[in-house]
TITISE-254725 format. One record per residue (C-alpha): x negated, y negated, z negated; residue in three letters. Coordinates in nm, 2 decimals, padded with zeros to 4 digits, m for minus. Layout:
// TITISE-254725
X; Y; Z; ALA
...
This chain:
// TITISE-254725
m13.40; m04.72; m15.41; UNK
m13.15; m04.87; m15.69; UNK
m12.90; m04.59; m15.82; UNK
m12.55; m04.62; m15.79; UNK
m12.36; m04.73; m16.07; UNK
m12.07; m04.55; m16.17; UNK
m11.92; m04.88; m16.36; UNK
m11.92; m05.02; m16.03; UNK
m11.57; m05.06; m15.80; UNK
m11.79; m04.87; m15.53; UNK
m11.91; m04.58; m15.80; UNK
m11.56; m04.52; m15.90; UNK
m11.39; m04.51; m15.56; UNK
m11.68; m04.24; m15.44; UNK
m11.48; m03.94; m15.52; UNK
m11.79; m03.77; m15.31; UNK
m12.07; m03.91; m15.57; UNK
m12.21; m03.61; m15.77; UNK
m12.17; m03.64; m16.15; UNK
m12.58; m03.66; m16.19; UNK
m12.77; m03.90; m16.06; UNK
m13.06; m03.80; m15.82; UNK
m13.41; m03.84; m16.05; UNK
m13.61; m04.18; m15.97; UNK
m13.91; m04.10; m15.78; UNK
m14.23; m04.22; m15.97; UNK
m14.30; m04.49; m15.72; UNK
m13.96; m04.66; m15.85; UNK
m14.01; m04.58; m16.19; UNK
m14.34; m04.72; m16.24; UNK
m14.44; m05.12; m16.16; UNK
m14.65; m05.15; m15.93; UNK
m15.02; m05.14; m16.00; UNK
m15.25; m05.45; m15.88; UNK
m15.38; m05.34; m15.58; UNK
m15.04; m05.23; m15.45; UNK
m14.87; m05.56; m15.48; UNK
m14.83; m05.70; m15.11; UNK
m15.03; m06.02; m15.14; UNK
m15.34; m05.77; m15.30; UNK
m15.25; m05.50; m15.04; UNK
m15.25; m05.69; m14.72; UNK
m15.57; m05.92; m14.82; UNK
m15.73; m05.55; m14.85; UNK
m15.60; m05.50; m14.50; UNK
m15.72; m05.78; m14.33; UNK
m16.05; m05.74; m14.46; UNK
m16.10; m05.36; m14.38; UNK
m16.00; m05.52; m14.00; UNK
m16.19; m05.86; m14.02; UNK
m16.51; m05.63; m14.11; UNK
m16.46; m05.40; m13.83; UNK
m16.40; m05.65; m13.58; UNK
m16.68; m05.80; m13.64; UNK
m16.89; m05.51; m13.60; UNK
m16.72; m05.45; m13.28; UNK
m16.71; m05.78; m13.13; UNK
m17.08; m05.84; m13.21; UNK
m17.10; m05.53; m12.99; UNK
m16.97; m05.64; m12.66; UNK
m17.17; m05.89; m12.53; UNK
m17.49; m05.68; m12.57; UNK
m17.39; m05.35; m12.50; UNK
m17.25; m05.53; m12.17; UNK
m17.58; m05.66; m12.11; UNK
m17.71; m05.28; m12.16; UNK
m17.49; m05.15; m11.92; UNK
m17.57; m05.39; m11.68; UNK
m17.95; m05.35; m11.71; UNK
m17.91; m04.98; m11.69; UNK
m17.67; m04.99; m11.39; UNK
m17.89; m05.22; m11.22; UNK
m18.25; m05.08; m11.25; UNK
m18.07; m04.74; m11.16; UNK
m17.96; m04.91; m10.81; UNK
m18.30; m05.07; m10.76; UNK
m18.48; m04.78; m10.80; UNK
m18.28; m04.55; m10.55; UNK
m18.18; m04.85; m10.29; UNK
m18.51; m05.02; m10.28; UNK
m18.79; m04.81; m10.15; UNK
m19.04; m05.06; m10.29; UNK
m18.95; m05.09; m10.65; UNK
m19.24; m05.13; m10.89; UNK
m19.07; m04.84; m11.15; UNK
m19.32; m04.98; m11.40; UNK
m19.08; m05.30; m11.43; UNK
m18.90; m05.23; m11.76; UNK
m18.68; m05.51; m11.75; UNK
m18.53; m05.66; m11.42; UNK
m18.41; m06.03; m11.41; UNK
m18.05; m06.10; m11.49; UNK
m18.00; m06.30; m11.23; UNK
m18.08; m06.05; m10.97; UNK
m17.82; m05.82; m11.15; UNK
m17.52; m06.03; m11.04; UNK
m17.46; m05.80; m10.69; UNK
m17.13; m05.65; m10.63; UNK
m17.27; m05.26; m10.66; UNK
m17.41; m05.31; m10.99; UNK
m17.15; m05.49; m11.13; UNK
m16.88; m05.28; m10.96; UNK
m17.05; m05.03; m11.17; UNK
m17.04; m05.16; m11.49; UNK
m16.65; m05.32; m11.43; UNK
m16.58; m04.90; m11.32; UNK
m16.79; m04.75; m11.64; UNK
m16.64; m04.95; m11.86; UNK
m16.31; m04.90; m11.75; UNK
m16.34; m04.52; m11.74; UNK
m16.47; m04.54; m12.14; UNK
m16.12; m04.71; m12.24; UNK
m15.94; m04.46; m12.02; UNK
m16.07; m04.15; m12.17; UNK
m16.07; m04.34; m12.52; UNK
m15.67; m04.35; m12.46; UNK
m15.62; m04.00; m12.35; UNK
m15.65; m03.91; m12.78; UNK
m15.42; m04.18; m12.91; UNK
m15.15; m04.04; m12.55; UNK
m15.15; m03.71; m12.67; UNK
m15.18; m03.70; m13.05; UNK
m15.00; m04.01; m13.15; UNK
m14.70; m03.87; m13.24; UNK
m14.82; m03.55; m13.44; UNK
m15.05; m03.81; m13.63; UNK
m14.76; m04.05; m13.68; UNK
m14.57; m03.72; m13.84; UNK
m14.88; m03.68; m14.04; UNK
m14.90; m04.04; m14.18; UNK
m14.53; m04.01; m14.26; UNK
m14.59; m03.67; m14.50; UNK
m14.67; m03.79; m14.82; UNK
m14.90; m03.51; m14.87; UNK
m15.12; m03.66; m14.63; UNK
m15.01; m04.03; m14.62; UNK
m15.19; m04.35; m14.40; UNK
m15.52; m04.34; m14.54; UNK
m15.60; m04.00; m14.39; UNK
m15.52; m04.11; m14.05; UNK
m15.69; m04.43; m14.13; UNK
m15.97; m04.26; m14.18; UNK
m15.98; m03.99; m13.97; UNK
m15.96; m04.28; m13.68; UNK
m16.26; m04.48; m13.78; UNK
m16.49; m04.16; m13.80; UNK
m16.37; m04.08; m13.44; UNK
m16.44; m04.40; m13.36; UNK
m16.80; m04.47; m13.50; UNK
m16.88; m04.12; m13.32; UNK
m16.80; m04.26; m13.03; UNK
m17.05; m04.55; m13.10; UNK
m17.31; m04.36; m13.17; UNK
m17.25; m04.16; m12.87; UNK
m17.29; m04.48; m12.69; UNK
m17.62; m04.59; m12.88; UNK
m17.77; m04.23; m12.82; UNK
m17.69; m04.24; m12.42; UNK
m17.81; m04.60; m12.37; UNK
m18.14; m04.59; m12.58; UNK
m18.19; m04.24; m12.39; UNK
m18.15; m04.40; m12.09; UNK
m18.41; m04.22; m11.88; UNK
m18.26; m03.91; m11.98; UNK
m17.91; m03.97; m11.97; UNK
m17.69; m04.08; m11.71; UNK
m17.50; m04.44; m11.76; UNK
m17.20; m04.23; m11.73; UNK
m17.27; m03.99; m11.99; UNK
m17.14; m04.31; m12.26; UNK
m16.84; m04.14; m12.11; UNK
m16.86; m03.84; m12.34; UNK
m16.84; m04.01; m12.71; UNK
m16.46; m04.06; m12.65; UNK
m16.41; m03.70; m12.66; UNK
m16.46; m03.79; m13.06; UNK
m16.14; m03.99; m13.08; UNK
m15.95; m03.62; m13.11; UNK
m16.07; m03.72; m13.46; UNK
m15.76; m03.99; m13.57; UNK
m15.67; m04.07; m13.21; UNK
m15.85; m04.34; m13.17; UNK
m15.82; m04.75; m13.23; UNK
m15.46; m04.80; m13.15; UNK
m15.36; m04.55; m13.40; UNK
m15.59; m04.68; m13.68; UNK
m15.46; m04.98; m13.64; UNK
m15.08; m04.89; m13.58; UNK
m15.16; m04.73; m13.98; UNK
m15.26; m05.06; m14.11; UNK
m14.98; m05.23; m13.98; UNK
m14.71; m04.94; m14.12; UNK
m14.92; m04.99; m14.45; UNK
m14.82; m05.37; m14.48; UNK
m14.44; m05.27; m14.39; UNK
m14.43; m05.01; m14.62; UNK
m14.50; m05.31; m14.92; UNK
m14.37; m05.62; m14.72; UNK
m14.02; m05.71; m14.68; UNK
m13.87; m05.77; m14.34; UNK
m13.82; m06.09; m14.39; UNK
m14.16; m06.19; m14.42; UNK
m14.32; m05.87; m14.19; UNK
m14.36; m06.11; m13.88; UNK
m14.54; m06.29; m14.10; UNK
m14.79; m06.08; m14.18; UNK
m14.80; m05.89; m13.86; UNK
m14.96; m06.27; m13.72; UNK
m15.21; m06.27; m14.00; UNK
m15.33; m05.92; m13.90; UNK
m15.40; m06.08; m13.54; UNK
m15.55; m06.41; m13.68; UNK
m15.78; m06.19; m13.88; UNK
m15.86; m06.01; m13.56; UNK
m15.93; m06.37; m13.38; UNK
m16.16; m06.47; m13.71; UNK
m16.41; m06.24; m13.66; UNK
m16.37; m06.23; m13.23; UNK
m16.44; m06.65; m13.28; UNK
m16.73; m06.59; m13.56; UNK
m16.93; m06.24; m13.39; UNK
m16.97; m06.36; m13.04; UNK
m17.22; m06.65; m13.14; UNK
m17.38; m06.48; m13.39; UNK
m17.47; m06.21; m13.12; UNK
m17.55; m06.46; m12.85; UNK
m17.79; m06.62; m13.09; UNK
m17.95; m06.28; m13.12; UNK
m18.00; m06.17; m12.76; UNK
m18.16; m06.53; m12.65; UNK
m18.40; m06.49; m13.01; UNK
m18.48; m06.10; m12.95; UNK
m18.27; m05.87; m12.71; UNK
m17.95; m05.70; m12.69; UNK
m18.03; m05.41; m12.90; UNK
m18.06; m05.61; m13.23; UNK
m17.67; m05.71; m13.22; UNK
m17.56; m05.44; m13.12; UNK
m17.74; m05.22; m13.40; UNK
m17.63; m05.48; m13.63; UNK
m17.28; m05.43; m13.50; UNK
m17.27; m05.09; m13.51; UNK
m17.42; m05.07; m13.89; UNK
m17.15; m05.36; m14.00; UNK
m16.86; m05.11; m13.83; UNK
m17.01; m04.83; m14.05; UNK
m17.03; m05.01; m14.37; UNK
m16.60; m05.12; m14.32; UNK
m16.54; m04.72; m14.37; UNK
m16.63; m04.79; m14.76; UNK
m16.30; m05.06; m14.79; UNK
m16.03; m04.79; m14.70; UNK
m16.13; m04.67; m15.04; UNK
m15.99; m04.95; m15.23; UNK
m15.64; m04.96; m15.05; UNK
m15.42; m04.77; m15.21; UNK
m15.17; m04.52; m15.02; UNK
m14.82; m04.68; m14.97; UNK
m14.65; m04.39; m14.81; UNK
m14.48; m04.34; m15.17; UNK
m14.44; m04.76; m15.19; UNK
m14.20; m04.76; m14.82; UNK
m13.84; m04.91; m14.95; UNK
m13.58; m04.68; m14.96; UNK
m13.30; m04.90; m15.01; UNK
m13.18; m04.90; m14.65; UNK
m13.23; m04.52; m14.64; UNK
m12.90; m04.45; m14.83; UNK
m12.65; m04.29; m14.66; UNK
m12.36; m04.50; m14.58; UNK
m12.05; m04.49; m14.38; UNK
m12.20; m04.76; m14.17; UNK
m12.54; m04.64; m14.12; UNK
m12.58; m04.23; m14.13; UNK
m12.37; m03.93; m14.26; UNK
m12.58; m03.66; m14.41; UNK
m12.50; m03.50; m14.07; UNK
m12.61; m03.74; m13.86; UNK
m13.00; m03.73; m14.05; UNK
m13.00; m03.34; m14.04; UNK
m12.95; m03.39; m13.64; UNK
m13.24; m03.63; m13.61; UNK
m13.50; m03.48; m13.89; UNK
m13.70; m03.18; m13.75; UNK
m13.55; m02.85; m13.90; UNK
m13.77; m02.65; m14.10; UNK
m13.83; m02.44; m13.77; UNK
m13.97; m02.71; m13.54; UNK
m14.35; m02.58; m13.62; UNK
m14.20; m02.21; m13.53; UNK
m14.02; m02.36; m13.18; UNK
m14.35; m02.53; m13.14; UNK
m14.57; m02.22; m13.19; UNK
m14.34; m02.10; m12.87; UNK
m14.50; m02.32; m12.62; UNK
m14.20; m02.30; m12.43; UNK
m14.12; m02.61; m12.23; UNK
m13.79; m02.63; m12.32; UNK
m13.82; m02.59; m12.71; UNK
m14.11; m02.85; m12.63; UNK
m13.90; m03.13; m12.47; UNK
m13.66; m03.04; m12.76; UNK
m13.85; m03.12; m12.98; UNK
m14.00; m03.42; m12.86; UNK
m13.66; m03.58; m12.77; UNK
m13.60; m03.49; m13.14; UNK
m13.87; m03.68; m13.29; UNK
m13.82; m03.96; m13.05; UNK
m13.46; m04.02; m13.06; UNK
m13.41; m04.20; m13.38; UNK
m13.69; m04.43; m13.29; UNK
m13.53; m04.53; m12.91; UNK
m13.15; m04.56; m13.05; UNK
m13.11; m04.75; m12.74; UNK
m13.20; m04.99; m12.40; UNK
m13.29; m05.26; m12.55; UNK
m13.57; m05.06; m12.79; UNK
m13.62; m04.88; m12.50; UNK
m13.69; m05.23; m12.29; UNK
m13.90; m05.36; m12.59; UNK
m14.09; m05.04; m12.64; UNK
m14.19; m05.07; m12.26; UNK
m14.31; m05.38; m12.29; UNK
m14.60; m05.27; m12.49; UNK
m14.70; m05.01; m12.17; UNK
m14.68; m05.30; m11.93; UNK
m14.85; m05.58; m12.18; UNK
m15.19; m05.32; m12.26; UNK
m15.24; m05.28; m11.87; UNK
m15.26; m05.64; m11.83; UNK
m15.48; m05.68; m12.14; UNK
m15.72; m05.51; m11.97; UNK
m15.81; m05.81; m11.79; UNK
m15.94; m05.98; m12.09; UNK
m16.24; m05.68; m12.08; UNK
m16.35; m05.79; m11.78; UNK
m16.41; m06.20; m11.86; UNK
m16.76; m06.13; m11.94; UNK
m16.85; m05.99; m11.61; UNK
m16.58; m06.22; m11.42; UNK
m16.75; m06.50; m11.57; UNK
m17.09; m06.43; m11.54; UNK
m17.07; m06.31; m11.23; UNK
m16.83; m06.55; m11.07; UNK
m17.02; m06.90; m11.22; UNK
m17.37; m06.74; m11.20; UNK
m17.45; m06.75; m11.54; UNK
m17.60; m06.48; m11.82; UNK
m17.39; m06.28; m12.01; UNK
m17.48; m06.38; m12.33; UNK
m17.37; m06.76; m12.21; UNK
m17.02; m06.57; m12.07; UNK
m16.95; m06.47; m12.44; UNK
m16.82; m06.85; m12.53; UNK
m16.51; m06.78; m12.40; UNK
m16.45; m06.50; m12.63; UNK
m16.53; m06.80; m12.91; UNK
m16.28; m06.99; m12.70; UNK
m16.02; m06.69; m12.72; UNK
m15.99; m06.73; m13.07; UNK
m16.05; m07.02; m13.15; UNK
m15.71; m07.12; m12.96; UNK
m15.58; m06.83; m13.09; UNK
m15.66; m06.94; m13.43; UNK
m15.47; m07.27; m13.37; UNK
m15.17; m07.05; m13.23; UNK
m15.14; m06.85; m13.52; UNK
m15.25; m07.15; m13.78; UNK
m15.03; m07.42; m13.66; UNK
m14.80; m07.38; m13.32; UNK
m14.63; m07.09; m13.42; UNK
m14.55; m07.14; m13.79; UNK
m14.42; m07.47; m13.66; UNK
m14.23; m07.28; m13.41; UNK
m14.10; m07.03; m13.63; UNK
m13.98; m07.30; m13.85; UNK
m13.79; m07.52; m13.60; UNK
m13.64; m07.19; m13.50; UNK
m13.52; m07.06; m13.77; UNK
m13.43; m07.43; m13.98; UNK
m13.32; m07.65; m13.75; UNK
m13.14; m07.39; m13.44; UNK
m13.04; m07.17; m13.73; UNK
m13.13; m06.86; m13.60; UNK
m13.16; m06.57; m13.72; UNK
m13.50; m06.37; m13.74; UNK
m13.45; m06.13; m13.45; UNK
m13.36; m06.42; m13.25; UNK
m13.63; m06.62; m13.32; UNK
m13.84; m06.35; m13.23; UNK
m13.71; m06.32; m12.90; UNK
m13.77; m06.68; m12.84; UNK
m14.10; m06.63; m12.92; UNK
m14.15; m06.36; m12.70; UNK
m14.02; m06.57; m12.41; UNK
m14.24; m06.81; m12.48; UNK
m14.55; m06.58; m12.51; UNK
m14.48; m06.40; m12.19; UNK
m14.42; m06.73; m11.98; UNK
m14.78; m06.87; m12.11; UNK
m14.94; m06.56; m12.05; UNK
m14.84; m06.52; m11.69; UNK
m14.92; m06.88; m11.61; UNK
m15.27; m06.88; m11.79; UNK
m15.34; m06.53; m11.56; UNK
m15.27; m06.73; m11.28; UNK
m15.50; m07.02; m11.35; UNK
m15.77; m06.77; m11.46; UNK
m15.76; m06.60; m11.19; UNK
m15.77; m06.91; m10.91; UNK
m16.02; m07.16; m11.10; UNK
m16.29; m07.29; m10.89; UNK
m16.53; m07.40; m11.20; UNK
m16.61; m07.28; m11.53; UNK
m16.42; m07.59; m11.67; UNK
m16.09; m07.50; m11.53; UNK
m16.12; m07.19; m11.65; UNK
m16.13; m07.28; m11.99; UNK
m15.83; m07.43; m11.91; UNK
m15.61; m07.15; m11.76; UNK
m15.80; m06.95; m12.04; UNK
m15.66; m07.16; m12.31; UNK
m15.31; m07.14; m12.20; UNK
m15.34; m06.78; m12.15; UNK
m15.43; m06.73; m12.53; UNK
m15.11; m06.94; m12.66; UNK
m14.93; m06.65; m12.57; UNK
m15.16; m06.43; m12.79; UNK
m14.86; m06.37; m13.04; UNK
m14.67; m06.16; m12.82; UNK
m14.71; m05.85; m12.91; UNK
m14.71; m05.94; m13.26; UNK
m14.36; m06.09; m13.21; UNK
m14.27; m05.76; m13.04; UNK
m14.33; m05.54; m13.30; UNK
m14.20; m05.74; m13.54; UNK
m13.86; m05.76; m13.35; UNK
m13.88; m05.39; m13.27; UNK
m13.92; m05.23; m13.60; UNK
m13.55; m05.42; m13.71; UNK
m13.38; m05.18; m13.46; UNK
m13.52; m04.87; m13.61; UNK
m13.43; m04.71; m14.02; UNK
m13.72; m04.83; m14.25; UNK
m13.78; m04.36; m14.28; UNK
m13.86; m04.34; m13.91; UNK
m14.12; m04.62; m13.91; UNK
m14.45; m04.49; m13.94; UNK
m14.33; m04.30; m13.62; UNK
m14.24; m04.61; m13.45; UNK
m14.54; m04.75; m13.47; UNK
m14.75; m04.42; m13.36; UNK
m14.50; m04.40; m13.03; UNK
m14.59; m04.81; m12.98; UNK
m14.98; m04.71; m13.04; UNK
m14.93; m04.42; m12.74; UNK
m14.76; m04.64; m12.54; UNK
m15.03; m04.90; m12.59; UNK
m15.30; m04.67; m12.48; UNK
m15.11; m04.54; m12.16; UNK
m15.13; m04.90; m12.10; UNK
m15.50; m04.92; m12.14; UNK
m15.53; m04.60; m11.95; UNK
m15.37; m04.70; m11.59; UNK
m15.49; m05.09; m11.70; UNK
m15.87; m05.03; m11.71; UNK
m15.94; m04.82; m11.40; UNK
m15.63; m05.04; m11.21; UNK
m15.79; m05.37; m11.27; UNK
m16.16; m05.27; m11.27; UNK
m16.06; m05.12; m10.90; UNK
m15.93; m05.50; m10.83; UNK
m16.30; m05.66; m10.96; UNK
m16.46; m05.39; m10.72; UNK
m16.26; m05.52; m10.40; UNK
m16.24; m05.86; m10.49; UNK
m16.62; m05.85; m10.47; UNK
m16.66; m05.70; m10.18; UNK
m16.36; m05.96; m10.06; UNK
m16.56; m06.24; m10.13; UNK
m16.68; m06.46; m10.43; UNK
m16.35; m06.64; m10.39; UNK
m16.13; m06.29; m10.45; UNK
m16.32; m06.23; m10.77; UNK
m16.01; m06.31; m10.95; UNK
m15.81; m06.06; m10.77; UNK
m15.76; m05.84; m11.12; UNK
m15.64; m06.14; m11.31; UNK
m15.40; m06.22; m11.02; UNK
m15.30; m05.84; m11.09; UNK
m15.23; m05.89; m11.43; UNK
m15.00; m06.23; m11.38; UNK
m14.81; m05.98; m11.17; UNK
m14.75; m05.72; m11.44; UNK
m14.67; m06.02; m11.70; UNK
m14.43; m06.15; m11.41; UNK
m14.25; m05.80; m11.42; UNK
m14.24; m05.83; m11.84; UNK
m14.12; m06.20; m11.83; UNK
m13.83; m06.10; m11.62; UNK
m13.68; m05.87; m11.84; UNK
m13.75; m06.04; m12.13; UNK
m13.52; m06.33; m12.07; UNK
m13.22; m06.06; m11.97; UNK
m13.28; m05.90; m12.32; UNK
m12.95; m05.98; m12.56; UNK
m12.96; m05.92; m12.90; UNK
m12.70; m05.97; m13.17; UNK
m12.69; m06.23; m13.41; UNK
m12.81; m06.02; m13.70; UNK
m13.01; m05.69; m13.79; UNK
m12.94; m05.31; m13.90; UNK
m12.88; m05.41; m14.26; UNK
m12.53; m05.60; m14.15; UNK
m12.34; m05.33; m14.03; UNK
m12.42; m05.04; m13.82; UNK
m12.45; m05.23; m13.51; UNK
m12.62; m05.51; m13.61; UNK
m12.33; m05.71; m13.48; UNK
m12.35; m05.93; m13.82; UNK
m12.52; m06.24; m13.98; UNK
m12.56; m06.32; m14.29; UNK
m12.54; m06.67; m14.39; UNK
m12.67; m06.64; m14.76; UNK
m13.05; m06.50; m14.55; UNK
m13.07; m06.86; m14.39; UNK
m13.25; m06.96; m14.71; UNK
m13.54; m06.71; m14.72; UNK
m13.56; m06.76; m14.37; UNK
m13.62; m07.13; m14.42; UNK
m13.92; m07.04; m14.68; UNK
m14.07; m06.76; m14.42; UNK
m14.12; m07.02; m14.20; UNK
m14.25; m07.31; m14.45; UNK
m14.51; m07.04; m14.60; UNK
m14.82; m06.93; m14.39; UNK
m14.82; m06.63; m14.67; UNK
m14.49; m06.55; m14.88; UNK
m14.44; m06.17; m14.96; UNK
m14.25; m06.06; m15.28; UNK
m14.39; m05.84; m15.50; UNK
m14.03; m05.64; m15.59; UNK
């Protein structure tokens, strides 16, 4: 944050401005050091998530497969009188009946419900946490990917202890996502991390490479641990998973904290943004922890609306925010393509996990190549301006997704389904887009916050999504072979309800920094736009 000068017209009109200057804060003083320049600080990023994607991508195909075996000798053994019990292994093939996988589709969807419940309740108080410098990102960070690798274990212990355990009891390792609040919120800190160093100009930029990194590792793991289970069995992937997820704990080390690197500039108060009244309304007063202690509810709503008013300044954050609730219901769908697929085209689950290769390998392309060229012809030749050309994106996303959930969802052959699978992941970028578009409406102070209400809202999503769509696998089965589909059908609905208020979203030709409103554009930010959209990787190091 650059200190006024007195010299200047401004300094001299202030009759307000006191005589001394407020005292730089160290992280202004200081250059940066190497690690915290944003090129150095987001490749640290991506590689803390490419490594812990791939550890948990190598996981899903097998641990599938698990489930399934376990699910399926369990309903052999008490719906057939005549099982041999000495058969350790039953066929795959005869593991392809609605009850079994009805089971799994409802056991897996129960796991990401109660692995939400964390990030719905504590998102907020870990958001406050990340934003107190005394605490900062890399705690939370942390704290998330201990909860998380508890949970795996959890799952390892319950499955190799099958005989003992209940397939249910996987159930219980989400009670260790208390610790950090789970995935959403881990990764809702890695992306505040890259604002806090990358300029808005060029965030949408790197929120896309965050997701292509994500796609990397989805397009190289899957092979890698269908190889495995043909050589050996499922248990050596997903060990080698697991161990790979354990290892990624050691790079949150080597990123440095950036809660002290957030620009202040736009947190100056101004006649146009905030009066030193208007931040003492929306900051919590030193009491809040006293009218928390209260547990009354009405000191409780108080204080929530406090800590969430700054951050939903209006309806259209409001509209975008919900987005994110509606979007991770119908993501949910993309959990059940193994068993849709394998059970749908009769084939083994380790064959099923090519589409996940086929996911990202469009995705890759998406994020590569269409919507860099997108971007560009957006923002150089219409001349728009940044939020603008988000929102076109996110039109565009929404429409794909809904039409590729529809193809999905009625494709008589595996071949067609590639198809409707490949449109489906062109709109990939939308929440991406989103969040990019989002964090313009809200003051650079409040965003750490944003993005831990986005993470809750995400995992409400996945919450109602999971059980909601797994119920829609169970009756489609029992429907028919030809109603399979039903929970991708459910999910074109959900992206039908987003796409229409989407395209009745208006936004103003500019962003907060032009004037209170945002009712502004300036002309002299066409050119950086221009090179935002020419550059697959442009941050500044200022």
């Amino acid at each position: 944050m650059a200190i006024e000068d007195h010299d200047t017209p401004r300094g001299r009109d202030n009759e307000t401005q006191p005589l001394l200057a407020a005292e730089p804060s160290p992280s202004q003083t200081r250059p940066r050091r190497f690690r915290e320049k944003p090129v150095v600080l987001v490749f640290l990023c991506l590689l803390l998530i490419f490594c812990i994607d791939v550890g948990s991508y190598m996981c899903l195909a097998p641990q599938t497969r698990i489930y399934e075996s376990i699910a399926c000798r369990n309903y052999y053994e008490s719906h057939d009188p005549g099982w041999n019990q000495s058969v350790t292994e039953i066929p795959e093939e005869q593991c392809k009946i609605p009850p079994v996988q009805s089971e799994v589709a409802f056991v897996q969807a129960m796991q990401g419900s109660f692995g939400a419940i964390p990030s719905i309740l504590l998102s907020v108080p870990y958001g406050r946490l990340a934003d107190n410098p005394k605490y900062g990102r890399k705690v939370v960070i942390l704290l998330a990917l201990v909860g998380l690798l508890l949970d795996q274990y959890t799952i390892l212990t319950v499955t190799w202890f099958s005989r003992i355990f209940p397939l249910r009891a996987v159930w219980l390792g989400s009670a260790f996502t208390v610790i950090g609040a789970g995935a959403s919120m881990g990764g809702a800190m890695v992306i505040t991390m890259i604002s806090d160093v990358v300029d808005a100009k060029n965030r949408s930029t790197a929120f896309f490479q965050v997701a292509l990194s994500v796609v990397v590792a989805q397009l190289v793991a899957p092979p890698i641990s269908s190889w495995m289970m043909s050589k050996t069995d499922p248990w050596a992937p997903l060990l080698l998973g697991t161990l790979i997820s354990s290892a990624s704990v050691l790079l949150i080390f080597l990123i440095p904290e950036t809660v002290h690197l957030r620009d202040t500039k736009d947190e100056e108060p101004s006649s146009e943004t905030e009066t030193p009244s208007d931040e003492a309304s929306e900051e919590p007063t030193p009491t809040y922890l006293s009218r928390y202690s209260k547990f009354k509810p009405r000191n409780l709503l108080h204080s929530l609306r406090t800590s969430i008013k700054p951050i939903v300044p209006n309806l259209t954050t409001a509209l975008l925010l919900s987005t994110f609730l509606i979007t991770n219901i119908g993501r949910k769908e993309v959990d059940l393509l193994l068993l849709y697929v394998s059970t749908r085209y009769h084939t083994s689950v380790s064959n099923a996990a090519f589409t996940l290769s086929v996911f990202a390998g469009v995705n890759i392309f998406l994020l590569l190549i269409i919507l860099p060229a997108l971007s560009r012809y957006l923002t150089v030749k219409r001349n728009l301006p940044s939020n603008l050309k988000d929102l076109a994106i996110s039109r565009f996303s929404i429409t794909v997704l809904t039409l590729g959930s529809v193809g999905m969802a009625l494709a008589p052959t595996l071949a067609t389904l590639t198809a409707g699978l490949v449109v489906y992941t062109l709109g990939s970028g939308f929440n991406a887009v989103n969040m990019s578009l989002v964090s313009t409406l809200v003051e650079p102070r409040h965003i750490a916050r944003l993005y831990s209400i986005v993470s809750m809202l995400s995992m409400v999503g996945s919450f109602v999504g999971g059980p909601l769509l797994a119920a829609l696998f169970g009756l489609g089965m029992k429907m028919g072979e030809g109603w399979v589909g039903l929970p991708f059908l459910g999910a074109a609905l959900l992206y039908g309800v987003i796409l229409a208020s989407v395209w009745f979203i208006r936004l103003p030709r500019g962003n907060r920094a032009d004037d209170g409103n945002g009712d502004g554009y300036d002309e002299s930010q066409r050119g950086d736009l221009e090179g935002m959209a020419s550059s697959p990787l442009r941050y500044t190091d200022e």
